[in-house]
C-alpha positions in Angstrom: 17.2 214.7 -212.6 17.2 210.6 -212.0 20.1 209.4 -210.8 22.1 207.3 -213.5 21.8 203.6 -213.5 24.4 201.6 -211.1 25.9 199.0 -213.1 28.6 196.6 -211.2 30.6 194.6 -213.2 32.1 191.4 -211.1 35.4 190.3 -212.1 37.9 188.1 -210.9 41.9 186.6 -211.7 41.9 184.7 -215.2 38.0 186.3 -216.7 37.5 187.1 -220.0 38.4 190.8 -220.6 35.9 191.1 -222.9 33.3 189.8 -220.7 34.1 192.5 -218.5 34.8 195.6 -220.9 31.9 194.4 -223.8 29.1 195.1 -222.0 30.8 198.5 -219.9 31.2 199.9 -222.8 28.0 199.3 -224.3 26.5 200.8 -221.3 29.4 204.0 -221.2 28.3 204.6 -225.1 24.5 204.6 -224.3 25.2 207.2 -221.4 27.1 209.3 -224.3 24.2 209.2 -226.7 21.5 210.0 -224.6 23.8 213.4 -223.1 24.2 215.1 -219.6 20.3 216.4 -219.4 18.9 212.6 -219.2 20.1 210.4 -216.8 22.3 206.9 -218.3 24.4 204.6 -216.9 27.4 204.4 -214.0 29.7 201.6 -214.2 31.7 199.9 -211.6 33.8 197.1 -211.9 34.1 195.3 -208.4 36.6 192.4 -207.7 37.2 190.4 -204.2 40.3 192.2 -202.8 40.2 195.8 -205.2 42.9 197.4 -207.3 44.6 195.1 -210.2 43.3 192.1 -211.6 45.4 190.1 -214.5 42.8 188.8 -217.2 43.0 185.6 -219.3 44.6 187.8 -222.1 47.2 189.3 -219.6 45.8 192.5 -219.6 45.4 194.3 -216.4 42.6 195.8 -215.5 41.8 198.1 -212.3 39.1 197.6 -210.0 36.6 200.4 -208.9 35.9 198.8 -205.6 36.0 195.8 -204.1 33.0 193.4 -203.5 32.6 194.3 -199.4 32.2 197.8 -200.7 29.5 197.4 -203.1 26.6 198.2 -201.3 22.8 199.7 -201.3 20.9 199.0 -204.3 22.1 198.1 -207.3 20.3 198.8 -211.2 21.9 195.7 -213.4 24.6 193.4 -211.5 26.7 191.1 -214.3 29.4 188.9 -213.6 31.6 187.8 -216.0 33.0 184.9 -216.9 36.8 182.9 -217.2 37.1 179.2 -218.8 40.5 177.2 -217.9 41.8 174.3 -219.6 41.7 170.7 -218.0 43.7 168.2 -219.8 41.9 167.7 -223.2 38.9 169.1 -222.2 37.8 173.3 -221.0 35.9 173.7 -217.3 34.4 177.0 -216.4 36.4 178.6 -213.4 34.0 179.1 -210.4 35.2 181.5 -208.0 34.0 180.7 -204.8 34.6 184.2 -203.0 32.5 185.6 -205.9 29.9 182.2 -205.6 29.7 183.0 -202.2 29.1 187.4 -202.2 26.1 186.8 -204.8 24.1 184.4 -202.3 24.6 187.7 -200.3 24.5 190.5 -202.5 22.9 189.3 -205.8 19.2 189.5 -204.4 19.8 193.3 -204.3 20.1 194.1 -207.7 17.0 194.9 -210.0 18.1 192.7 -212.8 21.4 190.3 -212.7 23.4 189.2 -215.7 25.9 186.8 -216.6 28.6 186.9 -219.6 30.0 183.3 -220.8 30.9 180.8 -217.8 29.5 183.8 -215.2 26.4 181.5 -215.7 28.2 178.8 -213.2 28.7 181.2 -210.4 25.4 182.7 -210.7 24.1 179.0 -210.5 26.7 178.3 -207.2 24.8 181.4 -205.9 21.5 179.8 -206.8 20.5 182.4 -208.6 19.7 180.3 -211.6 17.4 177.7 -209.6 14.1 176.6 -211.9 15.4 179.1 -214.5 15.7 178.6 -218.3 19.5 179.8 -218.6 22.7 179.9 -221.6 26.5 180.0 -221.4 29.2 179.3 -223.6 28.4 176.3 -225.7 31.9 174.9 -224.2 30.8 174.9 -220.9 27.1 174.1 -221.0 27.4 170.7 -220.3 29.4 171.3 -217.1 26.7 173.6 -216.2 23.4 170.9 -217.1 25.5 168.2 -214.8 26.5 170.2 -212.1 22.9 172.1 -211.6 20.5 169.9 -213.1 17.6 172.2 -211.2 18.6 174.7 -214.1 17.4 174.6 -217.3 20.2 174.8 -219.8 19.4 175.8 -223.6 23.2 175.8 -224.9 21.9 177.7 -228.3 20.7 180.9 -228.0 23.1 183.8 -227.7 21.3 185.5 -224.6 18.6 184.3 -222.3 15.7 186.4 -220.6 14.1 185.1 -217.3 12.6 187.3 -215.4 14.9 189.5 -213.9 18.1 187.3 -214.7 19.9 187.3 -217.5 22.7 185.0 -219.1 24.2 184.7 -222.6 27.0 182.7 -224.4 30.1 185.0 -223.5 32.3 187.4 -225.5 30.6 189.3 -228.1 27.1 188.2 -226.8 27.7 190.2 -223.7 27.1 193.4 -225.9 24.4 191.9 -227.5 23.0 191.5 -224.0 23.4 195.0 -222.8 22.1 196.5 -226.1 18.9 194.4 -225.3 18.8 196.0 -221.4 19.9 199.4 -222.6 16.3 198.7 -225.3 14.5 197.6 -222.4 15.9 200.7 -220.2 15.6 203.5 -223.3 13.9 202.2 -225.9 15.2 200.8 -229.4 15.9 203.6 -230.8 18.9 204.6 -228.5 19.8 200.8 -228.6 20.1 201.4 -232.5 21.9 204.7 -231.7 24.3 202.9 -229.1 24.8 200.4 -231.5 25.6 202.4 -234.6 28.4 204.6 -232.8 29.5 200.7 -231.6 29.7 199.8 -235.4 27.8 197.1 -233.8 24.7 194.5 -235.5 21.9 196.1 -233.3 19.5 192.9 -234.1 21.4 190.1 -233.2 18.1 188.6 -231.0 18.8 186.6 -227.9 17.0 183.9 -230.1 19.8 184.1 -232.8 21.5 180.3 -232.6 25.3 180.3 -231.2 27.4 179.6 -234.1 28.8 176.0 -234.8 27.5 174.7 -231.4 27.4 171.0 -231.8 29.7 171.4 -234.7 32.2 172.4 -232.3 32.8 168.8 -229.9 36.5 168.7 -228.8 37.7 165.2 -230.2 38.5 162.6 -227.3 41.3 159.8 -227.9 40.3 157.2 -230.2 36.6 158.6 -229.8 34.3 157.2 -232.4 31.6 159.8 -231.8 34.0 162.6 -232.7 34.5 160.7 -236.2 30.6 160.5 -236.4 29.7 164.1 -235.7 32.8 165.0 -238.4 30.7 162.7 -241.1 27.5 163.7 -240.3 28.3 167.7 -240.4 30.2 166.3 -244.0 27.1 164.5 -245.3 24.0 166.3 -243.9 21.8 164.7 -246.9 22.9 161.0 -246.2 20.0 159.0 -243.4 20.8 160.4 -240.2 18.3 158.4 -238.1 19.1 157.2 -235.0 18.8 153.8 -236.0 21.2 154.3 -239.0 23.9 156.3 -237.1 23.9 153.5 -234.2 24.7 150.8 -237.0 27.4 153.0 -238.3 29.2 152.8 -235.2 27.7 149.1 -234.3 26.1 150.1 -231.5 22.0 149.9 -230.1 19.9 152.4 -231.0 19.2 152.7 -227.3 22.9 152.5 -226.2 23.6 155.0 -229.1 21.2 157.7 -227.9 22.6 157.2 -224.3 26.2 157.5 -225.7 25.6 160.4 -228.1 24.3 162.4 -225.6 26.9 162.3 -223.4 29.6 162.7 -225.4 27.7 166.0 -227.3 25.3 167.4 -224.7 22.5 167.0 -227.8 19.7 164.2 -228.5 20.7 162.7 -232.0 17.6 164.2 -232.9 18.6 167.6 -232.3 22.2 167.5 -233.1 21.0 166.3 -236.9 18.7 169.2 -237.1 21.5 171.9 -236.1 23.9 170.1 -238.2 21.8 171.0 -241.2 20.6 173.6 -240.1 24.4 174.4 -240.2 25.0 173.8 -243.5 21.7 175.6 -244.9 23.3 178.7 -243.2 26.5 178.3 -244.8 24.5 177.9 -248.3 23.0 180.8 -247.7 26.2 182.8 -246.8 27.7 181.5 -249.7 25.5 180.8 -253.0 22.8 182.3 -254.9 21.0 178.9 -254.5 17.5 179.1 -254.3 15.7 177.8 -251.3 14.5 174.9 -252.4 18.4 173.6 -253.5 19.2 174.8 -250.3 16.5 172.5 -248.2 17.9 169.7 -250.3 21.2 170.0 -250.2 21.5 170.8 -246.1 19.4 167.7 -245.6 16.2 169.7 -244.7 14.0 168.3 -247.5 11.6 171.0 -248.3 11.3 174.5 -248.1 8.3 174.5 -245.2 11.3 172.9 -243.2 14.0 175.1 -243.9 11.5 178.3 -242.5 10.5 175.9 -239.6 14.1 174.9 -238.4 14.8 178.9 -238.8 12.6 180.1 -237.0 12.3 177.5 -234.0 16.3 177.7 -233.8 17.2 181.1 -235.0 14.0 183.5 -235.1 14.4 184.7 -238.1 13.6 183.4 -242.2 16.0 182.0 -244.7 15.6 185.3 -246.6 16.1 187.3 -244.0 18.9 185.6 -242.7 20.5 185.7 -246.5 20.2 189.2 -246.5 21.5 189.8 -243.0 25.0 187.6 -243.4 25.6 187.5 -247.0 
């Protein structure tokens, strides 16, 4: 019989537990579902110096082996992810041993994965070099400026290219290993995996981060936090460029350059997603029918409303209603 599948799991001081045990146990669950005839998955969770590393909950968790000991090939590498607080603002934590081993050892690995701010090392490594790639909406802004050779798309939940993977953190990390374990097995032991998992098996790597621009940390006496408040607040009102630069008497030119830095979004874009936003809550929340719902988010018609959904989120108003309702 096959071998199983090596699966190492980089972590280091202050990650994400869940980043690290989310998609490990996906991959343990999968192993128990297909049985001991057929071959499944072996996990290994690898840190710089071995034995006990303290996560950002305070939870300890032990090391299989350290990185100098993983070696030969290796099925699916992922590395996790940790996110640190600086001042007012959050900073993914690059760890520059780990940076360092995956210019090394990352080229050995069939397929390579981050979870949440694991992006950022994976881009240190250059790993992520002319690549479409996704992290936690927090953090993708730190990751467009800092490696502006990568391609940063901070909506969807996971990211395919090629043979490297990233996705927004946490809970997407076992949405990302559901979606190797389909492309390993099948879908139907992914829908097995994920029904012993009391898990959503289709949350799509398309599906849209929740509340991403929705979500900008306020700054001091920061007029664009005040505007992104109203315009979640009033996503029927005119939310042109032009009319959102008078409303905090600015240039529409200066305005766009100013809005984007502040939310990592075009105007353009961060209107659509804020309706977009508020269609999904309508949906979630009232038996309104579509076309009240294209008004009242802003969207204007019903041909909108399925285009916004299915550009942003891959999926129809209907079926989104009957998916999160």
């Amino acid at each position: 019989m096959p071998a199983p599948r090596r699966v190492v799991i980089v972590a280091f001081p202050g990650v994400e537990l869940l980043d690290v045990t989310g998609p490990a146990e996906v991959f343990s669950v999968a192993s128990r579902v297909l049985g001991p005839e057929r071959p499944g998955y072996r996990v290994h969770i690898a840190t710089a110096a071995g034995g006990e590393v303290v996560t950002s909950s305070g939870v300890r968790l032990m090391s299989d082996l350290t990185l100098e000991e993983v070696d030969g090939r290796i099925d699916t590498l992922l590395v996790s992810g940790a996110i640190a607080e600086d001042g007012d603002k959050v900073k993914a934590v690059i760890d520059k041993t780990v940076s360092t081993w995956l210019r090394r050892g990352g080229h050995r690995a069939r397929r390579v994965g981050s979870i949440c701010a694991g992006a950022h090392l994976l881009a240190e490594a250059g790993l992520l070099t002319g690549l479409r790639a996704t992290t936690h909406w927090l953090t993708a802004g730190q990751l467009a400026a800092h490696h502006p050779e990568v391609t940063v798309d901070p909506d969807p939940i996971f990211v395919r290219s090629g043979r490297v993977w990233t996705c927004a953190g946490v809970t997407s990390g076992m949405d990302m290993a559901l979606a190797m374990v389909a492309e390993d097995h099948g879908h139907a032991l992914a829908l097995a995996t994920a029904r012993m998992m009391v898990m959503y098996v289709k949350r799509s790597g398309g599906q849209s981060q929740f509340s991403v621009p929705l979500s900008v940390r306020p700054g001091p006496d920061d007029p664009m936090d005040a505007l992104c408040r109203w315009i979640g607040e009033h996503p029927r009102e005119d939310l042109s460029a032009e009319a959102l630069a008078a409303r905090v008497s600015l240039s529409p030119r200066h305005f766009s350059r100013m809005f984007a830095k502040r939310t990592g979004a075009t105007p353009a874009s961060y209107v659509e997603t804020a309706r977009l936003e508020a269609a999904r809550r309508l949906l979630e929340e009232s038996d309104l029918p579509l076309p009240e719902v294209a008004a009242a988010s802003g969207l204007g018609s019903v041909k909108t409303l399925h285009r916004s959904f299915q550009r942003r989120l891959g999926t129809t108003p209907a079926e989104y209603r009957r998916r999160f309702r």
